[in-house]
N, C-alpha and C positions, 0 to 999 in steps of 0.2 A: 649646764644647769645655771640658773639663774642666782646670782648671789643673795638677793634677797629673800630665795628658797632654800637656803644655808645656812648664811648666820644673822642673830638677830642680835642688837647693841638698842636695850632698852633697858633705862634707868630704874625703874619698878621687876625688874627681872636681874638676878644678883649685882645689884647696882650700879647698871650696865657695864656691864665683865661680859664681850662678845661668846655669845653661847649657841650652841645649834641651833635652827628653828625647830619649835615647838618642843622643846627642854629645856632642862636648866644644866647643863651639862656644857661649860666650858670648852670652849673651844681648844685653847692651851692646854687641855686634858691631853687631847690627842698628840700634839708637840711635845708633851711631859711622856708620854708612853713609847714613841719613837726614839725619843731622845735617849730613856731607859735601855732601850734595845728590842723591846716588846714591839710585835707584827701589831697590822690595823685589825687582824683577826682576831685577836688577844681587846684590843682598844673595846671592838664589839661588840663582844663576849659580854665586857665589862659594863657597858654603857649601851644596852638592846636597844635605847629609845633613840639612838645614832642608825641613821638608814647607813647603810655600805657607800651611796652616791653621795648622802653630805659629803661624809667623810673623805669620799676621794675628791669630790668637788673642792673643799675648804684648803686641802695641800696642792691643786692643782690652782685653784688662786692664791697660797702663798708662794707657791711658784712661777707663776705669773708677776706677782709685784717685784719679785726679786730682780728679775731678768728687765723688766723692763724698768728699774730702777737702775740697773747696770747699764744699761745702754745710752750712750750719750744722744742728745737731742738734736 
């Protein structure tokens, strides 16, 4: 998925505080719910306007940066 069909970091939208596209629903919500211990099922529930693919999108590019931030160049 396209990260620019993910998340969106605009200043006029909670003062750009990276949030899903086409919501205003932080991103860090989802990292605050996992972190809780709370499933992405749970996240969803919560937050309908989260498609199921952002959401795995958005952790599979936090998990992406991690990895390839570990890795020497």
């Amino acid at each position: 998925m396209n990260p620019k069909s993910v998340v969106s970091i605009d200043n006029d939208v909670m003062g750009g505080t990276p949030v899903f596209v086409g919501t205003r629903v932080p991103v860090q919500s989802l990292l605050d719910y996992l972190e809780g211990g709370e499933t992405v099922d749970e996240f969803l529930r919560q937050f309908p306007s989260v498609d199921r693919k952002q959401a795995v999108a958005a952790l599979q590019m936090a998990r992406d940066s991690i990895i390839s931030s570990a890795r020497p160049s």
